[in-house]
N, C-alpha and C positions, 0 to 999 in steps of 0.2 A: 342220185345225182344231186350235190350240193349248188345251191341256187345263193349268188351274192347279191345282195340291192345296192345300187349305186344310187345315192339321196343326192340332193340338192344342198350344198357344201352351208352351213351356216356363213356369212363373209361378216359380221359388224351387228353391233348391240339393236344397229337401228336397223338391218338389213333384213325385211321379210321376204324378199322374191329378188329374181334374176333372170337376164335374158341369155336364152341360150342362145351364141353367136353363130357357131359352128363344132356340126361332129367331126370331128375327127378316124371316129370307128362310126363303122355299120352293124346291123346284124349277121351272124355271121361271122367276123373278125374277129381273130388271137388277141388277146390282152396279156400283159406284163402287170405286174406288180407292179402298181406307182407309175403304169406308163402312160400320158396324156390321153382322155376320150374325148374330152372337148372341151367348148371354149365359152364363158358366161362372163356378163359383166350386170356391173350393180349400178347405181347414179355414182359410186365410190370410186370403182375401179374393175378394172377387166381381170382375167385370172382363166387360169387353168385347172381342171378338174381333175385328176389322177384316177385310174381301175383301182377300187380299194380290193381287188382278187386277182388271181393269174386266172385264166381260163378262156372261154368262148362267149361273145355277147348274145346273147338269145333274143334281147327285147328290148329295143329303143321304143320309151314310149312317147314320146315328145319330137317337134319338129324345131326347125332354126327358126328360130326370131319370136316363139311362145313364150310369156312369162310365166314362171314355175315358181311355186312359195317351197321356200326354204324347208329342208326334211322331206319333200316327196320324192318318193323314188320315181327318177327317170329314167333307167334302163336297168336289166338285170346281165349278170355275168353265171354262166357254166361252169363252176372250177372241173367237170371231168375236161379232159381233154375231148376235143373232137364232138364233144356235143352238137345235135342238130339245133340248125336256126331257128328260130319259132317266127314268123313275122308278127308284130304287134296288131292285138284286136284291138275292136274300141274299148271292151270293157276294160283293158288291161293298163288301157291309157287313159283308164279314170280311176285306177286305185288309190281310194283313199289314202292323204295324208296319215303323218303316226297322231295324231292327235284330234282325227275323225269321230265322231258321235254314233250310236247306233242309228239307223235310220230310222224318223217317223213318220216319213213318206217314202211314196217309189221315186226314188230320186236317186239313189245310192249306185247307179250305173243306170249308161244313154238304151232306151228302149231301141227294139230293133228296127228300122225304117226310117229313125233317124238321120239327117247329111250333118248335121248341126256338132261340131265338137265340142266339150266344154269339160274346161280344167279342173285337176280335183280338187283346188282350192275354190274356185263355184260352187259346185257341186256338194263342199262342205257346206256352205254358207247357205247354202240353199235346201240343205235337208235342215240346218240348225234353224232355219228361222219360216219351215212348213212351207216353202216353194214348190209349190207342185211341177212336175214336168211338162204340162201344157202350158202352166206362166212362165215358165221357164224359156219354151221355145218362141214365148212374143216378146219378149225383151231386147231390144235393138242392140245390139253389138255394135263395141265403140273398135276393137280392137281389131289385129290383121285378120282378113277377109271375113270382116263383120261376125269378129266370134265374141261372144260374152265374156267381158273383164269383171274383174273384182269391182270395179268401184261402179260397174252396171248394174252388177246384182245389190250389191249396200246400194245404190242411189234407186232403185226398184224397192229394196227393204224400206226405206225410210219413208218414200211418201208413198207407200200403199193405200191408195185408196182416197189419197190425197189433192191428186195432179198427174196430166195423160207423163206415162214413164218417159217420152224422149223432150218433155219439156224441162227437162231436170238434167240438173250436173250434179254433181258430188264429190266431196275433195274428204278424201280416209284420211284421218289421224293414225298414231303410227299403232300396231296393236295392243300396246298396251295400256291405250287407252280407252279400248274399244268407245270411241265417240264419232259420230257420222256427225260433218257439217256439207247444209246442200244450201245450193242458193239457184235461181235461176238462170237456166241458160239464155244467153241473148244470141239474136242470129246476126253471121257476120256480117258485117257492115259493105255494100256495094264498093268493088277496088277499081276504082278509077284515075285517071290520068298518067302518067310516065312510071312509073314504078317496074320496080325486078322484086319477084318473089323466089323465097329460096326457102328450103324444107329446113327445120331444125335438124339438124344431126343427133342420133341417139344418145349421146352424153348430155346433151342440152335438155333435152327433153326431160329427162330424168332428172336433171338440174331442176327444173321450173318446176316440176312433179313437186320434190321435197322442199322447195322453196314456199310453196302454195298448201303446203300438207303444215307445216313449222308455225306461219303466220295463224293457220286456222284452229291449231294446236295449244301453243301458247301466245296470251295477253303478253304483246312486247311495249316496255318501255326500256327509255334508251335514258341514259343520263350525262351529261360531260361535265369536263375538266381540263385542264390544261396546265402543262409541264413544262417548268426550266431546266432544261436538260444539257446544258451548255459544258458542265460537266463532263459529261461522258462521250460527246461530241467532240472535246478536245482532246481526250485523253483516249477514243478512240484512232482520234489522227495521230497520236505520238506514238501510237502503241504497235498501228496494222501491221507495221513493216516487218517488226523485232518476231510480233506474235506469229506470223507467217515463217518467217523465218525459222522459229525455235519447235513451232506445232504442226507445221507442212499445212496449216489453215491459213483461209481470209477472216476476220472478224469482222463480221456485218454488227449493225443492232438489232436484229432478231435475237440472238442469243441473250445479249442485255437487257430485253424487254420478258422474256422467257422468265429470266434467273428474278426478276422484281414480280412475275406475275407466282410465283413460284412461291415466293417470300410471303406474298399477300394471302395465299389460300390458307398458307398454313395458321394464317391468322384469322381469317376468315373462311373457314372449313364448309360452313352452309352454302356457299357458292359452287363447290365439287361435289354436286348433287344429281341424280339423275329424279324421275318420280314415274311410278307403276301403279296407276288410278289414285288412291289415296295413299300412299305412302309415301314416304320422303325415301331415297338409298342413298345413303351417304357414300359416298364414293374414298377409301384408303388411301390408296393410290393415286398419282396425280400425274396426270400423261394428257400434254397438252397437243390439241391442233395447231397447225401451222396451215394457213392458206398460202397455197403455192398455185403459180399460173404449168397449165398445160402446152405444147408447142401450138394447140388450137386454138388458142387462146380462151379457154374453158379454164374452171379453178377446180382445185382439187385439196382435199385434208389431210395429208401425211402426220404422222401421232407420233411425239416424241415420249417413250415408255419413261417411267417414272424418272418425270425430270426433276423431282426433287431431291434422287439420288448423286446427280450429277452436276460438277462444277462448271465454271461457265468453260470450259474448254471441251470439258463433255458434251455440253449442249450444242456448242459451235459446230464439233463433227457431226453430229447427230442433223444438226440443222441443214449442212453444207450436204451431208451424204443424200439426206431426205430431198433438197430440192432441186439438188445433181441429177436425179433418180427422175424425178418428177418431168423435170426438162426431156429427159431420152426416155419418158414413157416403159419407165421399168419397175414402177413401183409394185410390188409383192402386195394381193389381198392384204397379209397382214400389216402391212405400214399405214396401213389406211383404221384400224378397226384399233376401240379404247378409248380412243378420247374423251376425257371429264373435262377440259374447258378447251373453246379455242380462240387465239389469236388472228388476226386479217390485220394485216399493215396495208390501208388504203392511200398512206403517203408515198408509198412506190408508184402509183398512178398520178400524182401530181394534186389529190384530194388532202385539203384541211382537217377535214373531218368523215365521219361515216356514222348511218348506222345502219349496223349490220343488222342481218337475220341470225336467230342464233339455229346449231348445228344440233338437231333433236338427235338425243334424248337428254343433251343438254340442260341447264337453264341458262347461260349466260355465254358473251360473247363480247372480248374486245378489240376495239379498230384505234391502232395507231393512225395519226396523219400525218401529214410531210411536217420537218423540218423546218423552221422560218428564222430567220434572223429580224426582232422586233425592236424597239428602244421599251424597256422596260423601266418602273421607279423603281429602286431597289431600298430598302433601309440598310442603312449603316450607323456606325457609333456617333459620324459626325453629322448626320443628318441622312436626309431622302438626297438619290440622287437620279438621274436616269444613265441607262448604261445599255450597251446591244447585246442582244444576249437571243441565246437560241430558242426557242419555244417549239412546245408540240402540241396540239390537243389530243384527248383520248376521250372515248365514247364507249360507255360498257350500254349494250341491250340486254335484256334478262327476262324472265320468265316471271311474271306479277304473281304468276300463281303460291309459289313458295319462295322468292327475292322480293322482298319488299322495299323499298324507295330508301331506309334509313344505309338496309343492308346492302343496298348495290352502289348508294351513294360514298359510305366508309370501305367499300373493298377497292374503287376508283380513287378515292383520295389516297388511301395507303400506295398503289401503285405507282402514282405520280408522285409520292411522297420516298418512297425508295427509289427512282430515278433522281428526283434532284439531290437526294443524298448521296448518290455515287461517286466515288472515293477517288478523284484528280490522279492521288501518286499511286493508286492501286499497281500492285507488282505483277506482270505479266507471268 
């Protein structure tokens, strides 16, 4: 009888785990080639998991709403036909990950008289760094019906011995940097007077997760500038109509601000960088983020693949499709996963300026702001004169660790620098 593993789908460079939403099969149940078992979402995006075999599921080893790191298998498939169901033990819903250690303790599956579950990414973590199974079982569970999370057992690792374990938080950097940052947990604050409280939604969460994991990650500074863009402002107004017409698009200035940050990498290449402990990865390819809002009013990163391939008409579909997509909640795992820099236009919310978090494993992040029409001095042949003219600012955040202030400073100047250059009678 040939036994298939259904793993845990990789979704994004930065994506180590995901929650399983909902099965779709049981043990027990016929599978199809390629036909949906269930349903997992990242802080990214939601997605569908496919039977990578035809046959009978034997082993769901996972329930709804566990988080599971990427590569572990979560059920198995029968390819004979008709295979009997096995129902899942415990030990079978702690098989090591594929990149498991030999054990050097008895940790390597839950002894028996256990109630306690815990995932094989614990489990790992906990034989790698000599957790014995008795320290294991006092460890306070942050997660659903107080079962031991990842960032219990690292916030257990880190101040062993240090400080009592539930007086401690811990925020994981993403793994390739293996580095634990813990700071004290404070207890909440007394909720008095007129208030409604309301649970984050799971997208949020996982929002605030990588938001709080990014900051602790990399040293951000932010730096600004600001942009006469009056240019392309106008000759956007002259153009929508013709372009719409001739391309079956709208032309926003997302595509325009794409096609200049575009322009700039390839001048400034140290920017499309990712970094793996000490290394720098230079990144070939340039496939930019777009922050796009959710109908929840959540944001999300749709990736335009190598936008240096494509002219601004290319980028315009590409933009338009992506945040069409975004809107009706259909964005595919992969429109989300690549990204080597991203853009956030904060000016579509009525903000001057921003600064962003940047989108790990990134180093850098730029935020457009609204529009303004200002009285500007301009020089000219016959003197200074003042004139109204449209302005933007722009704010690049970056990664101090390998962007240093000269270089984040000259890749924002150049940006604003091919915006106000943009070309009035440019041909549609």
């Amino acid at each position: 009888m040939a036994i298939v593993d259904l793993v845990m789908p990789k979704m994004g460079e930065s994506i180590t785990e995901a929650t399983i939403l909902k099965w779709h099969k049981k043990a027990g149940d016929v599978v199809k080639m390629d036909e949906t078992v269930l349903e997992i979402a990242t802080d990214k995006v939601d997605s569908e998991v496919p039977s990578t075999g035809a046959g009978t599921i034997t082993e769901i080893l996972f329930k709804e709403n566990d988080v599971v790191a990427v590569g572990t298998v979560i059920a198995r498939i029968s390819t004979e036909a008709g295979a009997a169901a096995v129902a899942p033990s415990a030990a079978a819903a702690v098989t090591p990950t594929p990149t498991s250690v030999t054990p050097t303790t008895a940790v390597a599956t839950v002894p028996a008289g256990t109630n306690k579950f815990y995932s094989p990414l614990v489990l790992n973590i906990a034989t790698q760094e000599g957790v014995s199974m008795s320290e294991l079982e006092k460890i306070p569970g942050t997660g659903n019906e107080g079962r031991v999370t990842k960032k219990d057992i690292l916030n257990y690792v880190a101040n062993r011995g240090a400080a009592p374990v539930a007086a401690l938080a811990v925020v994981a950097a993403p793994a390739a940097t293996n580095t634990v940052t813990t700071e004290t947990a404070k207890p909440s604050a007394p909720i008095t007077g007129n208030v409604e409280i309301i649970e984050m939604d799971r997208m949020r969460k996982l929002i605030a997760e990588h938001m709080v994991r990014s900051k602790a990650t990399s040293p951000h500074v932010t730096s600004f500038t600001e942009a006469d863009v009056t240019n392309l402002v106008k000759w956007r107004e002259k153009a929508k109509k013709g372009f719409e017409s001739k391309y079956g698009e709208k032309i926003t200035f997302t595509p325009i601000f794409i096609e200049a940050i575009v322009k700039s990498i390839r001048k400034f290449p140290m920017i499309n960088v990712s970094l793996d402990g000490d290394k720098i990865i230079i990144k070939k390819d340039i496939n930019i983020g777009m922050a796009a809002a959710l109908p929840t009013g959540n944001l999300i990163v749709p990736v335009i693949k190598n936008a240096d391939t494509k002219n601004l008409i290319g980028l315009t579909k590409d933009v338009n499709s992506l945040a069409n997509a975004a809107r009706a909640n259909k964005l595919k795992a992969d429109d989300t996963q690549g990204g080597t820099f991203t853009l956030t236009n904060v000016g579509t919310f009525g903000s001057l300026m921003g600064t962003p978090i940047i989108n790990q494993p990134q180093v850098a992040i730029l935020a457009v702001g609204s529009i303004k029409k200002r009285p500007m001095v301009l020089e000219t042949p016959e003197g200074d004169v003042i004139a109204i003219r449209h302005m933007m600012y722009l704010s690049l955040s970056y990664d101090h660790r390998v962007v240093d202030g000269s270089l984040g400073a000259s890749f924002l100047t150049m940006v604003a620098n091919e915006l106000e250059a943009f070309d009035p009678a440019r041909e549609i």
